[in-house]
CHARMM-style PDB file with segment names, atoms N, HN, CA, C and O in Angstrom:
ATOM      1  N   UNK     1       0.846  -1.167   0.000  1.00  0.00      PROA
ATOM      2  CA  UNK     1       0.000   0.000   0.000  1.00  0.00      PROA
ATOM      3  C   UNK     1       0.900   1.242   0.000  1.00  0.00      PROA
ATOM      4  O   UNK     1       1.728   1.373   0.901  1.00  0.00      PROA
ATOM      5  N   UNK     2       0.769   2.203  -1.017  1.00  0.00      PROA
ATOM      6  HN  UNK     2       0.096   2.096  -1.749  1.00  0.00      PROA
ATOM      7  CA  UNK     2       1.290   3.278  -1.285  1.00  0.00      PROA
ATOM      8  C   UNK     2       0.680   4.746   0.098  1.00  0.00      PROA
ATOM      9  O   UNK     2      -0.521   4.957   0.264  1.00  0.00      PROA
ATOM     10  N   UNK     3       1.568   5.388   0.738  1.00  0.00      PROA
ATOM     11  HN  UNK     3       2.544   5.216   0.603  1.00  0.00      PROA
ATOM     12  CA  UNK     3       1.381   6.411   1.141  1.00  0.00      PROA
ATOM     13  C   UNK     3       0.625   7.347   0.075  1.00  0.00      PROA
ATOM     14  O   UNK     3       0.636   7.274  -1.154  1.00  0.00      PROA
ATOM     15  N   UNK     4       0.010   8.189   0.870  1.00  0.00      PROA
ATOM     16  HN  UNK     4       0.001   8.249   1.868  1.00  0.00      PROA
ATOM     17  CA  UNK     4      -0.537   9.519  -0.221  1.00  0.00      PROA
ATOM     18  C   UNK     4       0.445  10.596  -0.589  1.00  0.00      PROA
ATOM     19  O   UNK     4       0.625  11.411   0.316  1.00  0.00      PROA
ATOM     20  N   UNK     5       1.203  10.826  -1.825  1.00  0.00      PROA
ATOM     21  HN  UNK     5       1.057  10.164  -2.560  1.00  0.00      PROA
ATOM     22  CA  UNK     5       1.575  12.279  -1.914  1.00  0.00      PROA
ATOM     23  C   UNK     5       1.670  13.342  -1.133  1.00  0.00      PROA
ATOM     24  O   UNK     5       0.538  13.769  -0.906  1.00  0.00      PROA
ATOM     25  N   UNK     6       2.633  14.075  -0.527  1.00  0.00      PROA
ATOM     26  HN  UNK     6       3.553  13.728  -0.711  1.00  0.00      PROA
ATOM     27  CA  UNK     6       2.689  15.343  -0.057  1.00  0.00      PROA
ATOM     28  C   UNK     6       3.256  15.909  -1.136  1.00  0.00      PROA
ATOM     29  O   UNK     6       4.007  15.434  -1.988  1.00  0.00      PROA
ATOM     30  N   UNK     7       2.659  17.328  -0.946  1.00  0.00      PROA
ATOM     31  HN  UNK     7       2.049  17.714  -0.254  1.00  0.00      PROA
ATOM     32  CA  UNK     7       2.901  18.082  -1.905  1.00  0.00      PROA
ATOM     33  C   UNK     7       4.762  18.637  -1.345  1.00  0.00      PROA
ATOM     34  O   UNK     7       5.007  19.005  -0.196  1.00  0.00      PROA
ATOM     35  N   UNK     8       5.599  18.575  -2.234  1.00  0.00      PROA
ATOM     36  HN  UNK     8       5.399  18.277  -3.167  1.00  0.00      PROA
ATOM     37  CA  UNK     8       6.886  19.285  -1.484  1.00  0.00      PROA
ATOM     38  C   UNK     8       7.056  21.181  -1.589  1.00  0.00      PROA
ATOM     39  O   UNK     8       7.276  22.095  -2.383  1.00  0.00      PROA
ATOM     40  N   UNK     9       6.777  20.895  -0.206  1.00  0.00      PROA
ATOM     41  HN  UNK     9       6.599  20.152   0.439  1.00  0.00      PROA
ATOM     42  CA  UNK     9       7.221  22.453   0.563  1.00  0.00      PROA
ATOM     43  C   UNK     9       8.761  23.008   0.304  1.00  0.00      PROA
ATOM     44  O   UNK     9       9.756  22.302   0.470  1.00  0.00      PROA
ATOM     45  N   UNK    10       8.794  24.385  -0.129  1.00  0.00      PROA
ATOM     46  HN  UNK    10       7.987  24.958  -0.264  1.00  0.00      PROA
ATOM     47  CA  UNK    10      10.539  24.659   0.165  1.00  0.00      PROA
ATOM     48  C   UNK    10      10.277  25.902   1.042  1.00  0.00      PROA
ATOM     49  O   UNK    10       9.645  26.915   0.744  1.00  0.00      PROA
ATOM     50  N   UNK    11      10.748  25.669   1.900  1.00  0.00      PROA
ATOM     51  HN  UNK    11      11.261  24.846   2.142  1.00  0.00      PROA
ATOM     52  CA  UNK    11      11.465  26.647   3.353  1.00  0.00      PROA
ATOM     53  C   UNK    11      12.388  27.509   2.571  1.00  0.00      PROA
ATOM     54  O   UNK    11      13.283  27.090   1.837  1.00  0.00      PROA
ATOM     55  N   UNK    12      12.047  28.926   2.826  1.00  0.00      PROA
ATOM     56  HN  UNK    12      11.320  29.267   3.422  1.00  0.00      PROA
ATOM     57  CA  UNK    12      13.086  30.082   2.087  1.00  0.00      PROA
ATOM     58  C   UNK    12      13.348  30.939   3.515  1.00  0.00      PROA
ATOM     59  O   UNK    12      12.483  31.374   4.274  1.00  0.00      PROA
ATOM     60  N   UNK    13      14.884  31.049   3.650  1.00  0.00      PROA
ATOM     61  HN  UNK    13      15.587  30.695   3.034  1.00  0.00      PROA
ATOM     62  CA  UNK    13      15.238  32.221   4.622  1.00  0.00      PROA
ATOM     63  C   UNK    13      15.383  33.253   4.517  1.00  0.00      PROA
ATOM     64  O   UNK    13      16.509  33.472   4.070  1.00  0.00      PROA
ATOM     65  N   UNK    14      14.639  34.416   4.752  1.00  0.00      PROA
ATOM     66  HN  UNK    14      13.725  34.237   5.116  1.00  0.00      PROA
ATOM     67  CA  UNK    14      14.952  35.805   3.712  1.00  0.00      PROA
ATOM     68  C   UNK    14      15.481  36.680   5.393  1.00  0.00      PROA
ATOM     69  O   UNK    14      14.996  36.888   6.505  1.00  0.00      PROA
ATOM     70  N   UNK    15      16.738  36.956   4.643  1.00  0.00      PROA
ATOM     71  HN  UNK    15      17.132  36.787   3.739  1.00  0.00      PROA
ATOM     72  CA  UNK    15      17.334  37.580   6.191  1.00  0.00      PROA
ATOM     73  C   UNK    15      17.595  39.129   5.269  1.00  0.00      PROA
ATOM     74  O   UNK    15      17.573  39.352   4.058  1.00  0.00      PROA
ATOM     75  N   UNK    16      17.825  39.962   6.379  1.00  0.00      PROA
ATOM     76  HN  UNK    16      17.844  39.780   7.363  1.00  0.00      PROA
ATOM     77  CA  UNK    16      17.948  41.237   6.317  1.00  0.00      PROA
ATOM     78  C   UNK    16      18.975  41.597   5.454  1.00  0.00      PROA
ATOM     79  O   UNK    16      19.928  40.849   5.676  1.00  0.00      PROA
ATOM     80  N   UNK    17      19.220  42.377   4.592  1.00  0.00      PROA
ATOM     81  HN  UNK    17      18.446  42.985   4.412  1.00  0.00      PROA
ATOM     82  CA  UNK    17      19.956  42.767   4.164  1.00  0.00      PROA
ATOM     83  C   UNK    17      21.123  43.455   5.094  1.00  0.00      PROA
ATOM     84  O   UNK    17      20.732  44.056   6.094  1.00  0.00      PROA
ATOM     85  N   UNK    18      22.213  43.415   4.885  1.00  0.00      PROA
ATOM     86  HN  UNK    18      22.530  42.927   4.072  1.00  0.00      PROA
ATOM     87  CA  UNK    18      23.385  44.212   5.753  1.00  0.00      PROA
ATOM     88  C   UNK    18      23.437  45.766   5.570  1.00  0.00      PROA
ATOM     89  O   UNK    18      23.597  45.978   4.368  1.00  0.00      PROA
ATOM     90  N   UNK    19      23.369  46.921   6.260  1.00  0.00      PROA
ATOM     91  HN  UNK    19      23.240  46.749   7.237  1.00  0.00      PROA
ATOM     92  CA  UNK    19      23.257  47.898   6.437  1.00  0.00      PROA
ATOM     93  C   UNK    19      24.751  48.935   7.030  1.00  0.00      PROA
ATOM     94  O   UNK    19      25.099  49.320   8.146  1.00  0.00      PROA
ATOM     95  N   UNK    20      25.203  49.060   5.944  1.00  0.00      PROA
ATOM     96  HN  UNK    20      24.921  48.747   5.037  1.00  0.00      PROA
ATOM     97  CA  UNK    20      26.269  50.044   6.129  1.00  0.00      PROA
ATOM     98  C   UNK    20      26.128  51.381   6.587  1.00  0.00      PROA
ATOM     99  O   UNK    20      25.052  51.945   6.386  1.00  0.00      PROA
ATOM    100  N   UNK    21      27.563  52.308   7.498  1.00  0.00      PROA
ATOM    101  HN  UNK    21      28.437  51.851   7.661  1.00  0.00      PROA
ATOM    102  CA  UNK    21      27.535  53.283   7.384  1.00  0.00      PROA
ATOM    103  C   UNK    21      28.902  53.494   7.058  1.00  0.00      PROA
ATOM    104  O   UNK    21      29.625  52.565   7.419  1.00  0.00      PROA
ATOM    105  N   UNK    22      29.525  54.520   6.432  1.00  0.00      PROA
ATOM    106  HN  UNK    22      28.937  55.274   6.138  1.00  0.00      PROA
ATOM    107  CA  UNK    22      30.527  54.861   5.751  1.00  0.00      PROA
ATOM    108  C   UNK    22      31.592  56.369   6.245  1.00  0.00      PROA
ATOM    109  O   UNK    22      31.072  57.454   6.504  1.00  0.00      PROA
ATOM    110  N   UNK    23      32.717  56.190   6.281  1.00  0.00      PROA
ATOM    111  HN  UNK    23      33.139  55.309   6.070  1.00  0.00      PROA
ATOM    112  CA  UNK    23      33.447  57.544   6.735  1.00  0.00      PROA
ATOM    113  C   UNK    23      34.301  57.613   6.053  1.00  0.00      PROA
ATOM    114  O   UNK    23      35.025  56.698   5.662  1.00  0.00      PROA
ATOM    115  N   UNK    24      34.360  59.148   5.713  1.00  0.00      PROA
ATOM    116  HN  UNK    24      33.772  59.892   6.031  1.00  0.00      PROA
ATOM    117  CA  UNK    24      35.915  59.242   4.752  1.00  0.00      PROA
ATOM    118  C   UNK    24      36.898  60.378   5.414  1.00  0.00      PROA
ATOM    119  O   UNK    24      36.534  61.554   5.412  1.00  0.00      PROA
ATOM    120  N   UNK    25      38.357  59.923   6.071  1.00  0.00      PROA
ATOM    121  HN  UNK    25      38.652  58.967   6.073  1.00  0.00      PROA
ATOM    122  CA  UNK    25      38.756  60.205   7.095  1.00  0.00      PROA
ATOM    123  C   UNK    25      40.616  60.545   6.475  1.00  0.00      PROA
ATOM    124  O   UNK    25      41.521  59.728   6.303  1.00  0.00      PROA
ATOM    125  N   UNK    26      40.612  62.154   6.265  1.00  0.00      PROA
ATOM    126  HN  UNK    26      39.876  62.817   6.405  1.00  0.00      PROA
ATOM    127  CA  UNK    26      42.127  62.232   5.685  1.00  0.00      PROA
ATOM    128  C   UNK    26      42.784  61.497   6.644  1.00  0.00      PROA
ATOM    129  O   UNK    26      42.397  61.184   7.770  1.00  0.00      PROA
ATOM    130  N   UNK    27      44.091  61.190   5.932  1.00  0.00      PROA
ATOM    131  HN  UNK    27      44.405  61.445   5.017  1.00  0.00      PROA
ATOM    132  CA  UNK    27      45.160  60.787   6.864  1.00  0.00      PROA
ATOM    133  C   UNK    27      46.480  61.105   6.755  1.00  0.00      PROA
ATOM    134  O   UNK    27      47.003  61.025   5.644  1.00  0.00      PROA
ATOM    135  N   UNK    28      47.472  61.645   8.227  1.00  0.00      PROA
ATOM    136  HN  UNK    28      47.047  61.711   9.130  1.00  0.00      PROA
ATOM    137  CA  UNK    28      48.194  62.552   8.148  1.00  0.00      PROA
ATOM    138  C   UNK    28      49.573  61.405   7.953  1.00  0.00      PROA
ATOM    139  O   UNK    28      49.855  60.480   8.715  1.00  0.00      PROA
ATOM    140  N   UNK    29      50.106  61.710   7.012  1.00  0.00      PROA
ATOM    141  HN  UNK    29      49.877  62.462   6.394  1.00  0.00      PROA
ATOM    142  CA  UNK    29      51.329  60.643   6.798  1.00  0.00      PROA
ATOM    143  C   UNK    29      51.739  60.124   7.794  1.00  0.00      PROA
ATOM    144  O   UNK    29      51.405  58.951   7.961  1.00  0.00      PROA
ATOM    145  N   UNK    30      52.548  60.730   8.758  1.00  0.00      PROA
ATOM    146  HN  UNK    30      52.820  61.683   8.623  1.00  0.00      PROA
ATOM    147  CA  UNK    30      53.246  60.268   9.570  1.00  0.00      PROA
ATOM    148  C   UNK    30      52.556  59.825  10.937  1.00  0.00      PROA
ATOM    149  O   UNK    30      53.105  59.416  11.961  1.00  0.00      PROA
ATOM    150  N   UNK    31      51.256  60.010  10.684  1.00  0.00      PROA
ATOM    151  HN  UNK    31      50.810  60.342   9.853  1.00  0.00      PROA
ATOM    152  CA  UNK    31      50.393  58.744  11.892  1.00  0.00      PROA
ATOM    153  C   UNK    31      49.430  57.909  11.680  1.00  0.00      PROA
ATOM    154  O   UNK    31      48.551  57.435  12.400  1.00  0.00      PROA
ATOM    155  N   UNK    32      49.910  57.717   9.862  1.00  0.00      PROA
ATOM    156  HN  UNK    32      50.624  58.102   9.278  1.00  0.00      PROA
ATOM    157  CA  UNK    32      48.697  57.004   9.728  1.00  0.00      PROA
ATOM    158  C   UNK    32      48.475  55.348  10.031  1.00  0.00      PROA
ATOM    159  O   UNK    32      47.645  54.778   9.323  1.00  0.00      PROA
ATOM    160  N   UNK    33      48.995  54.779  10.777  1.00  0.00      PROA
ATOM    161  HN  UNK    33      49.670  55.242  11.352  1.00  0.00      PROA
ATOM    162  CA  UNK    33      48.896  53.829  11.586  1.00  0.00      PROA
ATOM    163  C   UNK    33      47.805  54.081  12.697  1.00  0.00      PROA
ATOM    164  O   UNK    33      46.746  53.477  12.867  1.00  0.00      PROA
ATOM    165  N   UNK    34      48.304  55.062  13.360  1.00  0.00      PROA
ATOM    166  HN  UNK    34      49.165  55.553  13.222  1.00  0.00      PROA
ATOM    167  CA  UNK    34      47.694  55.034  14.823  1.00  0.00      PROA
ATOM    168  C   UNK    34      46.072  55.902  14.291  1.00  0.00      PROA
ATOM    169  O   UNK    34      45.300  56.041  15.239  1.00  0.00      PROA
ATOM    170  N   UNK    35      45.609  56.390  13.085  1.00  0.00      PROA
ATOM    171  HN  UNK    35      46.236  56.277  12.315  1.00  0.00      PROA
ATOM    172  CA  UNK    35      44.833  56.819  12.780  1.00  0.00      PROA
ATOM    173  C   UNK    35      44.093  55.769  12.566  1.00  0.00      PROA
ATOM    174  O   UNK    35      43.035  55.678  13.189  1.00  0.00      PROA
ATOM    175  N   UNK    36      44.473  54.760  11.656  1.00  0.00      PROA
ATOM    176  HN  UNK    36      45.332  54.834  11.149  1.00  0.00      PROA
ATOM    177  CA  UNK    36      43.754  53.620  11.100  1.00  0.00      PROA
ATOM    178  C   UNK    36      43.718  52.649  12.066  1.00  0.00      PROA
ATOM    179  O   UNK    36      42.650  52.047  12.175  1.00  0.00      PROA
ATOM    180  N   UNK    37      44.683  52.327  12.845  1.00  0.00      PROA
ATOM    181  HN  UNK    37      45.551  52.816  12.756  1.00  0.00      PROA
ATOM    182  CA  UNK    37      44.206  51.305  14.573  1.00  0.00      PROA
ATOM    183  C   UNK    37      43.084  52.115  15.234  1.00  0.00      PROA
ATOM    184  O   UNK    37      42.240  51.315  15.636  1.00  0.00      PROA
ATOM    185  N   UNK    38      42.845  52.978  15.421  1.00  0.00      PROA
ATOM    186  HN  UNK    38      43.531  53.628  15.094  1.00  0.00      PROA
ATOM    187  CA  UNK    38      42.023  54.018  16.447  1.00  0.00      PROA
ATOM    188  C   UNK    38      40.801  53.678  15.813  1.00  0.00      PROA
ATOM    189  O   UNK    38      39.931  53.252  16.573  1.00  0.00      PROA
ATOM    190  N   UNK    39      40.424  53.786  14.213  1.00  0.00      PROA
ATOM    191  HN  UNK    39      41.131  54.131  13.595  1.00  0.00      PROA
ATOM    192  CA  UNK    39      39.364  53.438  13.382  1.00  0.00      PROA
ATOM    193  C   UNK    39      39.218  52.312  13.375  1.00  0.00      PROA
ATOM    194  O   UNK    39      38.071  51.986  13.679  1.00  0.00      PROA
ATOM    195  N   UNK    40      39.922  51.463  13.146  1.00  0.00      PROA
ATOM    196  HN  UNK    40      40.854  51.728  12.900  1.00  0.00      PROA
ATOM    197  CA  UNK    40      39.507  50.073  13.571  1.00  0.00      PROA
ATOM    198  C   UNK    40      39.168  49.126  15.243  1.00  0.00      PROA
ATOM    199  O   UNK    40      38.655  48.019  15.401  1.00  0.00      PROA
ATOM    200  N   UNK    41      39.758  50.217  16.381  1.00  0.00      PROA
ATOM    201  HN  UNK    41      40.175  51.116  16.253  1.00  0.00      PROA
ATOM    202  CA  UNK    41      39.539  49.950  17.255  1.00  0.00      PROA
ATOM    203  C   UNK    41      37.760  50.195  18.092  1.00  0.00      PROA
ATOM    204  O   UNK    41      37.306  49.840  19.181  1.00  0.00      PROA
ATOM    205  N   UNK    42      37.130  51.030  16.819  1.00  0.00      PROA
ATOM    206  HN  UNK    42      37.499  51.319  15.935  1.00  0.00      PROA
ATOM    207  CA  UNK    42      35.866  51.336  17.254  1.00  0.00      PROA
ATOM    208  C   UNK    42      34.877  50.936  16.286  1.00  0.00      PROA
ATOM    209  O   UNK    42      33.840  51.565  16.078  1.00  0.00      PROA
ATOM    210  N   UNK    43      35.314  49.585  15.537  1.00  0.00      PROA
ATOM    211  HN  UNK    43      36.157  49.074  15.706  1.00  0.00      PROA
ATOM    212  CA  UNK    43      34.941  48.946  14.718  1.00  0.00      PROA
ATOM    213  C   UNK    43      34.829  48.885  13.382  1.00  0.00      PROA
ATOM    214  O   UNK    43      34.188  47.939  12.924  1.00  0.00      PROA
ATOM    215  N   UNK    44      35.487  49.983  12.355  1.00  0.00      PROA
ATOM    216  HN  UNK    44      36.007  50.751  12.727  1.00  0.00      PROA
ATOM    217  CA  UNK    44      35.351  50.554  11.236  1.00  0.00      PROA
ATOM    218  C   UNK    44      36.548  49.543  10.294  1.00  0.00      PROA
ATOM    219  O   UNK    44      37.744  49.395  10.543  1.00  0.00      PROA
ATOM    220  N   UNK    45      35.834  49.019   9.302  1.00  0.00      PROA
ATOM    221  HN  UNK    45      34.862  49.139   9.100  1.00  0.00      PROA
ATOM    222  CA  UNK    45      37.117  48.534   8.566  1.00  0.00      PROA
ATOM    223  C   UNK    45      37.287  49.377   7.036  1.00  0.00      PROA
ATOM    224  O   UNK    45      36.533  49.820   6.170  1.00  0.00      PROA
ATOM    225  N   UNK    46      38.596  49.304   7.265  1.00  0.00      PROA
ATOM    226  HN  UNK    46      39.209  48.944   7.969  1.00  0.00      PROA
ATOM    227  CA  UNK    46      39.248  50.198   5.678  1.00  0.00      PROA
ATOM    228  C   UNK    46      38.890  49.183   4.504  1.00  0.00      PROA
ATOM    229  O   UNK    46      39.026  47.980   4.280  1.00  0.00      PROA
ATOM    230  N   UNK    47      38.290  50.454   3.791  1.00  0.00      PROA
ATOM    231  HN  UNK    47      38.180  51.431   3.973  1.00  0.00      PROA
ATOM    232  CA  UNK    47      38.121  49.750   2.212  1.00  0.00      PROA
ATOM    233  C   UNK    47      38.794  50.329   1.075  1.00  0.00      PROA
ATOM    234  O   UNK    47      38.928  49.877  -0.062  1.00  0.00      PROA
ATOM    235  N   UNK    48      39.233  51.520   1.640  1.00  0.00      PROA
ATOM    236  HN  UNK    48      39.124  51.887   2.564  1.00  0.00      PROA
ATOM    237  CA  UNK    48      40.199  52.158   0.562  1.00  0.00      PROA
ATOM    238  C   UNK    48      41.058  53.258   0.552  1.00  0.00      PROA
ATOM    239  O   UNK    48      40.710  54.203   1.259  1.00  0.00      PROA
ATOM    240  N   UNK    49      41.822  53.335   0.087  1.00  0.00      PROA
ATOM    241  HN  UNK    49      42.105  52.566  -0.488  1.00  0.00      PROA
ATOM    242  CA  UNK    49      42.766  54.623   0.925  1.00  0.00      PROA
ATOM    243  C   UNK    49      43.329  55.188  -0.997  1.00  0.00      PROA
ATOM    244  O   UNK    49      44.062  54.619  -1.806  1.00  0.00      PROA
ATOM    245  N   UNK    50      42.576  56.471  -1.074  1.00  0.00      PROA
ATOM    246  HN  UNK    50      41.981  56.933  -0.416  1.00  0.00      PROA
ATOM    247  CA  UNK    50      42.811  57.004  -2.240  1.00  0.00      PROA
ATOM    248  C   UNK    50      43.784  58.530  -2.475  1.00  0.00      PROA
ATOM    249  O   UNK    50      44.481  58.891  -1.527  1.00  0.00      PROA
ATOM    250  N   UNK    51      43.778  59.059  -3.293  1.00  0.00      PROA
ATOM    251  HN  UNK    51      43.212  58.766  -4.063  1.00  0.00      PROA
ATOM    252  CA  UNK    51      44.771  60.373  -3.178  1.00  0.00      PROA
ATOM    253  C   UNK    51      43.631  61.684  -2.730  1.00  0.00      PROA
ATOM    254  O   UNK    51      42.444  61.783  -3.039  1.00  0.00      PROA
ATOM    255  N   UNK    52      44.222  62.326  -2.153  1.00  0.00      PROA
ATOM    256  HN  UNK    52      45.187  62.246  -1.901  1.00  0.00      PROA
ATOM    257  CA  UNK    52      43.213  63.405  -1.775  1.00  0.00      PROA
ATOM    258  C   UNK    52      42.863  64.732  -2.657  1.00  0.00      PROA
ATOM    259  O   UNK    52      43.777  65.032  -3.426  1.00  0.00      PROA
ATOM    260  N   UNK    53      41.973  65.400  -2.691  1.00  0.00      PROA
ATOM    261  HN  UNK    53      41.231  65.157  -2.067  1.00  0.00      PROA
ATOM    262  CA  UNK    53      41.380  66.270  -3.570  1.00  0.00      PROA
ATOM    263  C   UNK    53      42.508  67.185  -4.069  1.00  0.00      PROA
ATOM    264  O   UNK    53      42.617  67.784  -5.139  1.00  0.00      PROA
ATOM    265  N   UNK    54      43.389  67.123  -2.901  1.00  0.00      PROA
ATOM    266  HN  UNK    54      43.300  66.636  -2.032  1.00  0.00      PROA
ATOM    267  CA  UNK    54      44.435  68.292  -3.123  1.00  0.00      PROA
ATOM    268  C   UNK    54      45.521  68.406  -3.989  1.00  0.00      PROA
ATOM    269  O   UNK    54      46.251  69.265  -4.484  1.00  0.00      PROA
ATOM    270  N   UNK    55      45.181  66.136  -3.968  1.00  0.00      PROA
ATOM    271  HN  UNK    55      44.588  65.438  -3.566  1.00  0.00      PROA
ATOM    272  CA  UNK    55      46.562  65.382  -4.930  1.00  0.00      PROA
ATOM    273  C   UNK    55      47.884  65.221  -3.945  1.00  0.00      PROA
ATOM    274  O   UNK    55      48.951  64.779  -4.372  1.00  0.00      PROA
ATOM    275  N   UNK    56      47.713  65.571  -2.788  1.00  0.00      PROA
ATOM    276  HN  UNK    56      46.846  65.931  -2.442  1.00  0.00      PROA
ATOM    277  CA  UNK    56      48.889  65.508  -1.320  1.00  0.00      PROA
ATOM    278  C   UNK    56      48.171  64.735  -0.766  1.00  0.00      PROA
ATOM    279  O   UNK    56      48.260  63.510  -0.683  1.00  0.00      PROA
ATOM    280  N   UNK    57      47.300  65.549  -0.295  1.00  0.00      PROA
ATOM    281  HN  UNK    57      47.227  66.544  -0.363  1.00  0.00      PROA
ATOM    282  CA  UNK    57      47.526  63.657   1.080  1.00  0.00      PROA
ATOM    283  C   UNK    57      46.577  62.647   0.520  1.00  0.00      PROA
ATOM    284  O   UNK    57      46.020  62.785  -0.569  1.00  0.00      PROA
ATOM    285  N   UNK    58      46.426  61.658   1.293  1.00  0.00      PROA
ATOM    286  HN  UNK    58      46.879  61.546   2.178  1.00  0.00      PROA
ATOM    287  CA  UNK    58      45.805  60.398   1.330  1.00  0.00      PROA
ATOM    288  C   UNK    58      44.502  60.623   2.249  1.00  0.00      PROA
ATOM    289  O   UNK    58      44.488  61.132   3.370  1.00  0.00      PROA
ATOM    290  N   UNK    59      43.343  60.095   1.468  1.00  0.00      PROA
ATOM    291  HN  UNK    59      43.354  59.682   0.558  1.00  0.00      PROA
ATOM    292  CA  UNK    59      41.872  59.952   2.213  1.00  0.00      PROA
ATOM    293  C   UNK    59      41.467  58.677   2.089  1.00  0.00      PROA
ATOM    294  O   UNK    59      41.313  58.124   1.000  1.00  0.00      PROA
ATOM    295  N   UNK    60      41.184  57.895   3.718  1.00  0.00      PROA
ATOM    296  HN  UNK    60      41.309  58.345   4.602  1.00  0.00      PROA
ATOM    297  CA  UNK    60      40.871  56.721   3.758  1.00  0.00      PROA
ATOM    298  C   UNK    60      39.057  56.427   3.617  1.00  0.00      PROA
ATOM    299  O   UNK    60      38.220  56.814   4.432  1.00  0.00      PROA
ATOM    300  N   UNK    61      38.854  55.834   2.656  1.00  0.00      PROA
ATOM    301  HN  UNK    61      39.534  55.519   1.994  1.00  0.00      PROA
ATOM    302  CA  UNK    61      37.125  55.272   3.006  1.00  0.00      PROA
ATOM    303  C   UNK    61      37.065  53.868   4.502  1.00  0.00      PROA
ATOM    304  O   UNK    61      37.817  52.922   4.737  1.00  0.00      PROA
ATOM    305  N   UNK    62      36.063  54.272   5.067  1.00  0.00      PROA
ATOM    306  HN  UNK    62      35.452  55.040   4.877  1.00  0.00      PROA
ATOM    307  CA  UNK    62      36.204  53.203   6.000  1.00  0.00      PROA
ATOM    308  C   UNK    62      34.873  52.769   5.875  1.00  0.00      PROA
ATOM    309  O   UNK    62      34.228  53.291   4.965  1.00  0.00      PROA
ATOM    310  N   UNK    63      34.196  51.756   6.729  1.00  0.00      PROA
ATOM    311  HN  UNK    63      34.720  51.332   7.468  1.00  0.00      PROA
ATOM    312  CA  UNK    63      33.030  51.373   6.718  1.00  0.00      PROA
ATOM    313  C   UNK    63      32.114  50.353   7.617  1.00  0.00      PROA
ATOM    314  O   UNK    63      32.304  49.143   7.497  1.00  0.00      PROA
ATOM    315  N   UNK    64      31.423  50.700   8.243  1.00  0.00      PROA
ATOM    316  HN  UNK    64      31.269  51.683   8.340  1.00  0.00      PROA
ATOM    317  CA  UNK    64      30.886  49.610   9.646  1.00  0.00      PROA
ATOM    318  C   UNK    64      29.156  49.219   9.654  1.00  0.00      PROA
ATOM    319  O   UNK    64      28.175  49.949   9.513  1.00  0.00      PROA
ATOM    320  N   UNK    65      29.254  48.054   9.836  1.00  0.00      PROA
ATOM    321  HN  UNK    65      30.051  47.461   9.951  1.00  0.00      PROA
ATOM    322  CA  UNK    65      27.310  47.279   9.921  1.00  0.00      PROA
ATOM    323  C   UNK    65      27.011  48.634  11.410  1.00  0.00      PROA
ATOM    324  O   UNK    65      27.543  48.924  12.482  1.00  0.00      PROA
ATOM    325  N   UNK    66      25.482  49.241  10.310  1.00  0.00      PROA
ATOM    326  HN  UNK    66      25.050  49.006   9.439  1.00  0.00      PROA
ATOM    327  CA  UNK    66      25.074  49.902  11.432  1.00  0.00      PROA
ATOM    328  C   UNK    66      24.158  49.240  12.104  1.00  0.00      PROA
ATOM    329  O   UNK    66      23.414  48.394  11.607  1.00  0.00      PROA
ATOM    330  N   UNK    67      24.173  49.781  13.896  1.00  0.00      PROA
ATOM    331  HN  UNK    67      24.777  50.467  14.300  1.00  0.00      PROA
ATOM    332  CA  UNK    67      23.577  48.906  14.915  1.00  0.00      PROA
ATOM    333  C   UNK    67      22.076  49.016  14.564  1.00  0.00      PROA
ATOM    334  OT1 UNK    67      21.241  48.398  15.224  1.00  0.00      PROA
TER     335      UNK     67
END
């Protein structure tokens, strides 16, 4: 004797999308270590470190999941 057919169900997880916020933070040559630890110490990770408007210094993009 054959069971009856269930129809097959698919279970979908639809989770939140991730929600950025973004900072763009010059950086002074000669500390830019302790600039970029300090930013990362309050959770921000570097995504890019480009030339600055001026064409002298360096401007870092950073970026963190907002709470």
């Amino acid at each position: 004797m054959a069971l009856p057919r269930q129809p097959l169900c698919e279970v979908r997880s639809i989770s939140a999308m991730t929600r950025w916020e973004y900072a763009t933070v010059p950086l002074i040559v000669h500390a830019t270590k302790q600039i970029l630890d300090q930013w990362g110490d309050d959770g921000w990770e570097l995504v890019q470190v480009v030339p600055g408007p001026d064409g002298q210094g360096l401007v870092a993009y950073l970026k963190r999941e907002k709470q």
